[in-house]
DOPASE-483854 format. One record per residue (C-alpha): x, y, z. Coordinates in steps of 0.5 Angstrom, whole numbers, plus 500, padded with zeros to 3 digits. Layout:
! residues N
XYZ ...
***
This chain:
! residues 720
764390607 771386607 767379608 761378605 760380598 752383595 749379589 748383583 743390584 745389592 751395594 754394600 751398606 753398614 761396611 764397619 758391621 760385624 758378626 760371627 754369622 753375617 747376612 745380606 739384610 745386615 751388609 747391603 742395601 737394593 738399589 734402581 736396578 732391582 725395581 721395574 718401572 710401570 708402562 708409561 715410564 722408563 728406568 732412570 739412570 743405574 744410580 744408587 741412593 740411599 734413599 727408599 727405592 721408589 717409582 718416583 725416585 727410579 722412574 721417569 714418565 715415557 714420551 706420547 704422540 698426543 703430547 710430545 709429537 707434532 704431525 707435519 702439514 697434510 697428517 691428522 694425530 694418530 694414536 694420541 696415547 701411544 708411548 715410546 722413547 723415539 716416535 715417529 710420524 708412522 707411530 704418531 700420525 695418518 696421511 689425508 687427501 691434502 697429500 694426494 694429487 688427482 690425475 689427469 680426467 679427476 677434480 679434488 673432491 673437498 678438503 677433507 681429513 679422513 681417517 680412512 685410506 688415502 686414494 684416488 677413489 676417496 679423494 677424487 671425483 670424475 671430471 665429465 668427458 664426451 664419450 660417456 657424459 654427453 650423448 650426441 643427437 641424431 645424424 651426429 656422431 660421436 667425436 672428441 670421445 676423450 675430451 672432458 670438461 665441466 661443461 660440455 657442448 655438441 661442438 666439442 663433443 660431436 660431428 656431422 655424418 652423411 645420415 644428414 645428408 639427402 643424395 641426388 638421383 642417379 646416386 646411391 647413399 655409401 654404407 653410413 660410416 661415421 666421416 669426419 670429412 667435409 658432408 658432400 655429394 662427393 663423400 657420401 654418395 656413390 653412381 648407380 651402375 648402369 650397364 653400358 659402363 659398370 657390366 661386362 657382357 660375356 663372351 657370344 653376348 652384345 650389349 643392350 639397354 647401356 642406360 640401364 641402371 639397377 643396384 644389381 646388374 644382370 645379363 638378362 637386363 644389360 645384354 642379348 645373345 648372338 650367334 658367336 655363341 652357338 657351336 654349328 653342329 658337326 656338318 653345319 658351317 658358320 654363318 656370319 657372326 653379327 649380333 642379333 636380337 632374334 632367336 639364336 639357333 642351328 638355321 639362323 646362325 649355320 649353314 649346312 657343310 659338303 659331306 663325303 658320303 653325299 656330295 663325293 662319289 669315290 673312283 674305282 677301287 676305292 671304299 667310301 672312308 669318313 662318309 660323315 666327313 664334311 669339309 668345303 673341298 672335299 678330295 679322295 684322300 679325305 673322303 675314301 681309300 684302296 681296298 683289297 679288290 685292287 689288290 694282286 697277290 704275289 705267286 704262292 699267296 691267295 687272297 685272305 677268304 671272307 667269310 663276312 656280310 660287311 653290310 649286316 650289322 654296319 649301323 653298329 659296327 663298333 660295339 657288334 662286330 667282332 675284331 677279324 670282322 672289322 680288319 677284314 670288311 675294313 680292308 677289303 670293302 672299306 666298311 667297319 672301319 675305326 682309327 687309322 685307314 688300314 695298310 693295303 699290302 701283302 700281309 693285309 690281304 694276302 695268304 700264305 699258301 699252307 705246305 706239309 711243312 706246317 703240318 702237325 703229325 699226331 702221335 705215333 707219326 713223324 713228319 715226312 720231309 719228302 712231302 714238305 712242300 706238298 700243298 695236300 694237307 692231310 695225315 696220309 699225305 705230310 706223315 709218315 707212320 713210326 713204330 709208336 703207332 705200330 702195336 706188336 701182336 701176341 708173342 712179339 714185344 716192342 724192339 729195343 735192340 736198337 735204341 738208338 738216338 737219332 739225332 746224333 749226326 742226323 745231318 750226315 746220316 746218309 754216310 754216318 750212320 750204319 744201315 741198321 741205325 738207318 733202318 731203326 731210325 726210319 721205322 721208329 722216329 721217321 728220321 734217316 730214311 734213305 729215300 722217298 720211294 722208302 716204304 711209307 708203312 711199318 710192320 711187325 718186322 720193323 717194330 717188334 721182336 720176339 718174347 723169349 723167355 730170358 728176361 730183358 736186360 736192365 735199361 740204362 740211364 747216363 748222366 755226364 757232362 753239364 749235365 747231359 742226359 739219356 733217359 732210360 726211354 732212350 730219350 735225350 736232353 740237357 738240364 742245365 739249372 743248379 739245385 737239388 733233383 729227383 734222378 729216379 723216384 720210386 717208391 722202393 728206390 730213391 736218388 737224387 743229384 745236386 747239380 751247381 755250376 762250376 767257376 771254369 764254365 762260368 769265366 770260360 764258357 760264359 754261361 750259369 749252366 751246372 754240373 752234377 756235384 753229389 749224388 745221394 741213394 735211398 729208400 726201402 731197396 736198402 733198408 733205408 740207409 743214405 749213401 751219399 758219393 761227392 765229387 772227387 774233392 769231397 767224400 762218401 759217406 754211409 748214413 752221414 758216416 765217412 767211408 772208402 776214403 781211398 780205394 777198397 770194398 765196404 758195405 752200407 745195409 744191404 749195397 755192396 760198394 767197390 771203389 776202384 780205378 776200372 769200369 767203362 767211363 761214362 764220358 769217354 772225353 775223360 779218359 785222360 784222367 785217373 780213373 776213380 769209380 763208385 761201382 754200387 751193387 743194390 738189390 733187385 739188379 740196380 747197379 749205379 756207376 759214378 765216375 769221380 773227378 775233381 770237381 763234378 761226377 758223371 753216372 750210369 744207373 742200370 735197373 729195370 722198371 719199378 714195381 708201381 712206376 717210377 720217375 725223376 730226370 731219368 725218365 719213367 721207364 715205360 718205353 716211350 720216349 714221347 713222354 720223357 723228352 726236356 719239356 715235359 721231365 722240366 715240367 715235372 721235376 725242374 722245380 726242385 726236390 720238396 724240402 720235405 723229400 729232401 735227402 741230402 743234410 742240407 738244401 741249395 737254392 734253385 736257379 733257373 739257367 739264363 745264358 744262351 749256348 756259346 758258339 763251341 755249343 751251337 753254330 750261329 746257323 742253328 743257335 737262330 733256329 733254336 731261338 725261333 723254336 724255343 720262344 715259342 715252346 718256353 712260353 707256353 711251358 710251366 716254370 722250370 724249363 728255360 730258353 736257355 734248356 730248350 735250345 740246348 737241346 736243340 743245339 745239342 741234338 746232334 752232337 752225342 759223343 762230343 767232348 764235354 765242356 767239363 772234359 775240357 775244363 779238366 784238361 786245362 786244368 792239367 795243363 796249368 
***
């Protein structure tokens, strides 16, 4: 008791016990809590006893549904045998159909318990209802369709329809809709369509057989044609528009109308106009109109010639006759006519007398002003010959002493020019011949000059100004566009000019015209080496490299270059600035000469002609002129270098000038002659040569040796 102590569930029992070596069995006793009750029983209460553990004296029996639980009303015993401490009407019992309450539409099937689940399927039944339990008799119709009973009839379930109803004549049945309104003549029967009231006869028709009546009516059955609906024939009037029941056409319902060409006969001087016009009043102004032949042209005018048989091929006129055949015959005769009648005036009928003034010389001959109103239009009487028409004999080459440009103050050429510049001018270019009785021939004397043996001079081209331009060839013009050109091109030689506008022309001049910026040369005369010279602001360089930045001597291959503050200038107007000139010595007896000032550059190229020819804005050195005027140099080279000819390091783009002269360029007198001119010729020129060129040179014919407009701008700047 006091020296051994029992484990859980153990009490101590013989507690006066003693021993050396004590044991459980010798101190404690098991009690309830050791022992496990069967199914069915629960433990008792953690009593000790003294007693013998037993299931009779540690054990209770465990409750049963069977027998220890009672189902409420409307449940049957389940699981009789199940045992718990609590039970509960889930564990014990099972709902059955006495719980459940049958919908609407549903009769209790009979009181039955069923172990089986509680629904409405198992424990309910359908009541009969009218849609689906009775079936209505013919010509009746389903009604009351959710009405349910247990015993129908045809009065709950069914309805008359107008399938029993027999329609009067005259009438047709509705479509066999189920109605639940009164069955009557009114409700199931409709009017037959008769054509006097329920068909519309279209337009040109009248009504017929309105007492007619189909279920589909037609016009053949309700309705007759009329005259209202035939169109009379162009010549043909309306008769009056009353129905009619007989055949409907052209002599029934259309009377014929008055036509021009029949019933009106035109006075004199007047042509047959619309002769298949028809109209009740007929009068001249609708049936016919002047003609030519009434027609008196005033003095200097003939009468337009003919030439045409107005009556061959009249029938057909519109698709074979040919556009002057039409205006002509119209006009004249009034035959071939289409459209609007044709103006009779002096335009229409009448000529220009043709002069010498109109006249085109060939090649090699200049018109003769003398002759200008000549009406003897031939080539011996509007021309006179020049020296392009003249071929020097053996021993005698063309003259080239005088090169003169002809145009410079043509106007005054009587007291401005010199008699050789008179003489020279008459004889090459039929200009400044001192008066009509002048001889009308050119000879030897005129033309040639004798071969020496001292080689000619070498030929100059200048370029100055924006820029002006004086081809070797002695001819003249302006090239105004901005981009990259070809100045000569050959295939020893090559130079090129970049040409760009400069700020003062633009806000001063008004006009987007250029001015050379660079000039570069090449090609194989020097070993192919680049030297490019800038304008006054900019540098030279020798094959990309800076030389001469002040005044000095250099070589670049085989050029030599000086530059200096001599030379002659190439535009004199500049003499009142500091000199700074290129002077560049190439082989073969090419010199170049560029005159640097601040922002653009003037230039003299002198050589002689190429080996193989040669081209460019300069000209092609082959002593016509002709050929090298400004339409036909734009028209080679005022496209621009090829990129892949360029030789300058980069490339600007083209533009092609668009402003007219300004007046300090070109008087209003001349500026309208120009215009005239130069529409004519730039339309019919390819891209490259502008109006705006065209009449430069034009304005500028005459004006050599005038102060530039970059003369001027420097002047200006000067001055500020």
């Amino acid at each position: 008791g006091t020296d051994f102590t029992c484990p859980p569930h153990y009490e101590a029992y013989h507690s006066h016990f003693l021993a050396l070596h004590l044991t459980q069995e010798e101190c404690c006793r098991p009690t309830c809590a050791t022992y496990t009750c069967h199914h069915g029983y629960l433990p008792r209460a953690s009593e000790y006893s003294d007693t013998m553990v037993t299931l009779e004296t540690c054990c209770k029996k465990e409750p049963a549904c069977g027998t220890s639980f009672n189902c409420p009303d409307g449940y049957a015993p389940f699981h009789s045998h199940f045992m718990a401490a609590s039970l509960t009407i889930e564990e014990c019992c099972e709902s059955t159909c006495l719980t459940l309450t049958c919908p609407h539409g549903y009769l209790e099937r009979p009181s039955e318990f069923t172990s089986t689940v509680v629904s409405v399927e198992n424990c309910c039944k359908r009541e009969p209802a009218c849609g689906t339990d009775f079936t209505c008799p013919d010509g009746y119709a389903a009604y009351h369709s959710h009405f349910r009973a247990e015993l129908l009839n045809l009065e709950e379930c069914c309805e008359k329809t107008c399938a029993t109803y027999t329609c009067t004549h005259g009438y047709l049945e509705r479509g066999s809709a189920l109605s639940s309104t009164l069955v009557s003549l009114e409700t199931c029967c409709k009017k037959e369509p008769a054509c006097g009231t329920d068909f519309t006869c279209p337009e040109g028709y009248a009504a017929y057989h309105s007492h007619f009546r189909a279920e589909v009516l037609s016009v053949d059955e309700c309705c007759e044609k009329t005259c209202s609906m035939l169109t009379c024939p162009h010549g043909y009037l309306d008769r009056s528009s009353m129905a009619s029941s007989i055949t409907v056409d052209v002599d029934t319902c259309c009377k014929k109308e008055p036509r021009c060409g029949t019933s009106f006969t035109c006075p004199e001087g007047y042509a047959h106009y619309h002769s298949h016009f028809f109209a009740e009043v007929l009068t001249v102004d609708e049936c016919c109109w002047k003609t030519c032949e009434t027609f008196t042209c005033p003095n200097g005018d003939v009468k337009k010639p003919g030439n045409f048989d107005c009556n061959a091929g009249l029938a057909n006129f519109d698709a074979g006759w040919s556009q002057p055949k039409k205006e002509w015959c119209c006009a004249q005769e009034g035959k071939g006519c289409s459209g609007a009648r044709p103006v009779i005036d002096v335009n229409t009928c009448c000529d220009v007398l043709p002069t010498c003034a109109t006249f085109t010389c060939p090649t090699g001959f200049a018109a003769d002003s003398c002759k200008a109103d000549s009406t003897h239009l031939t080539e011996a009487n509007c021309c006179r010959p020049t020296c392009a028409s003249y071929t020097c004999p053996d021993g005698y080459a063309v003259d080239q002493t005088g090169n003169y440009d002809c145009y410079a103050g043509l106007s005054n050429f009587k007291f401005g020019w010199s008699q050789s510049k008179k003489e020279w001018c008459c004889a090459h270019e039929g200009k400044g011949c001192e008066s009509c009785e002048a001889t009308r021939s050119v000879g030897v004397n005129d033309c040639c000059a004798k071969v020496t043996t001292t080689p000619p001079p070498p030929l100059a081209c200048k370029l100055w100004g924006d820029p002006h331009i004086i081809t070797f060839d002695k001819s003249r013009l302006v090239f105004y566009s901005t981009g990259d050109f070809w100045i000569v091109k050959s295939a020893q030689l090559k130079i090129q000019g970049r040409f760009q506008c400069t700020d003062w022309t633009a806000a001063n001049d008004k006009t987007d015209y250029s001015s050379m910026t660079s000039i570069i040369i090449s090609g194989p005369i020097i070993g192919n080496s680049k030297i490019e010279v800038q304008d006054a602001a900019g540098k030279m360089l020798c094959d990309g490299n800076e030389i001469l930045p002040g005044f000095g001597s250099t070589y670049c291959s085989s050029a030599k270059i000086d530059y200096d503050g001599q030379g002659e200038l190439v535009d004199a107007a500049m003499s009142f600035l500091p000199h700074k000139v290129v002077h560049m010595t190439l082989p073969d007896g090419v010199t170049i000469q560029v005159n640097r000032w601040p922002n653009f550059m003037n230039a003299l190229i002198k050589m002689h002609p190429q080996e193989g020819g040669q081209d460019g804005v300069c000209g092609n050195l082959n002593g016509n002129a002709a050929d090298d005027t400004g339409i036909e140099l734009h028209k080679r080279y005022g496209h621009g270098v090829d990129r892949s000819e360029l030789l300058f390091s980069d490339s600007i783009p083209l533009h092609i000038p668009t402003a007219h002269p300004s007046p300090t360029r070109c008087s209003e007198e001349k500026h309208r002659r120009a215009e005239a001119i130069c529409k004519q010729e730039t339309e019919s020129a390819s891209v490259g040569w502008s109006l705006a060129e065209c009449m430069g040179d034009v304005c500028d014919a005459e004006k050599a040796g005038v102060a530039s407009v970059q003369a001027e701008e420097m002047r200006q700047q000067m001055a500020r």
